[in-house]
C-alpha positions in Angstrom: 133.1 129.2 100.4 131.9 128.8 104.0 134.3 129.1 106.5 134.1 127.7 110.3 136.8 130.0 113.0 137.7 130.7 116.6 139.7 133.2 117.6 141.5 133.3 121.3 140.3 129.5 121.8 142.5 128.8 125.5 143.4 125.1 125.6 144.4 123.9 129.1 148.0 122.8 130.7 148.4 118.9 129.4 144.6 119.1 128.1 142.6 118.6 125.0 140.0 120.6 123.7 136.0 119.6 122.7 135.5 119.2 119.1 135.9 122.8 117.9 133.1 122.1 115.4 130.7 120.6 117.5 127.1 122.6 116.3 128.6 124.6 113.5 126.8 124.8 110.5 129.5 122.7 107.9 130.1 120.7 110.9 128.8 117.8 109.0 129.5 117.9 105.1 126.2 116.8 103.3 128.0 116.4 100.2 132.1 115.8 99.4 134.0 119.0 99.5 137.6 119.9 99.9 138.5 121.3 103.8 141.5 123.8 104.4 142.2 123.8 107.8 144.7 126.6 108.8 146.0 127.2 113.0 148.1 129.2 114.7 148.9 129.5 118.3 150.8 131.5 120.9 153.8 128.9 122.0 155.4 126.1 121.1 153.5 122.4 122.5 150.0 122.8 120.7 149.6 120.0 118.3 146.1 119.5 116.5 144.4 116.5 115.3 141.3 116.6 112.0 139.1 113.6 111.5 137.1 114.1 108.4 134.0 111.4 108.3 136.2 109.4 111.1 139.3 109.0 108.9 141.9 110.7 110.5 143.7 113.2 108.2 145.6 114.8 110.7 147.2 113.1 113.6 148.4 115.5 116.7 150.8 117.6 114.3 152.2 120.4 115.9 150.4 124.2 114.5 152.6 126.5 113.6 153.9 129.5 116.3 152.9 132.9 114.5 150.8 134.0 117.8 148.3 135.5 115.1 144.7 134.9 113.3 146.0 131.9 110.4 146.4 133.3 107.1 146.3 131.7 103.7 148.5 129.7 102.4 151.2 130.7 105.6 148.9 128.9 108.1 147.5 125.9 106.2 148.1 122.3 108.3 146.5 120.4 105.6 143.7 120.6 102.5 141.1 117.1 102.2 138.8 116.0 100.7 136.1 114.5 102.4 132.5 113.8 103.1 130.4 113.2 106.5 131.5 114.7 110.0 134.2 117.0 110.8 136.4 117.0 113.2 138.9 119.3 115.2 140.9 119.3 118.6 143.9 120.9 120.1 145.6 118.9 122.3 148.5 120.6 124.8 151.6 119.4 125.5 153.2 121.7 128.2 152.5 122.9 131.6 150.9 126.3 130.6 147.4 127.0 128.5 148.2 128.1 125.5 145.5 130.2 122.9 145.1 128.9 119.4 143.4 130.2 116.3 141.9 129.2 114.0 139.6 128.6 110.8 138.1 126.2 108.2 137.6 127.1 104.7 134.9 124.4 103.1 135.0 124.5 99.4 131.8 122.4 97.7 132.8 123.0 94.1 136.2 121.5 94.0 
């Protein structure tokens, strides 16, 4: 099962980040597959948004406060199925940066 991460990933005071997946290898799924995305994050006011093949399946939900590397199932935001591009930002909702991390487990036989 391929998995996408970033640990220690700084997102700005009242910013949003790039598309985490931008140039990773399952960045774009060739063929359908089902996407766990787990997050966690230092504070309170990070809230992450997923688009798989431009359907939203995640929309600005806040990731959960464990201030560690996301663990399975603890950490999971949401598990998809989809096909075509992925995508993943943080977006910040306080006056302070705030580190997230996080990982995407891709799973092509379910």
């Amino acid at each position: 099962m391929p998995r996408m991460s970033e640990n220690n990933l700084s997102v700005a005071a009242n910013g949003t980040s790039t598309n985490r997946l931008s140039g990773l290898l399952h960045e774009f799924l060739d063929r359908p597959g089902v996407v766990t995305v787990m997050a966690a994050c230092a504070a309170v006011g990070l809230n992450a948004t997923v688009l798989i093949g431009g359907q939203a399946v995640m929309n600005d939900q806040a990731v959960s406060q464990a201030n560690r590397f996301p663990i399975y199932p603890d950490d999971v935001m949401t598990v998809e199925q989809g096909l075509g591009r992925l995508v993943l930002t943080f977006r910040n909702t306080t006056g302070a940066a705030i580190i997230v991390h996080w990982a995407i487990d891709v799973d092509y036989t379910g």
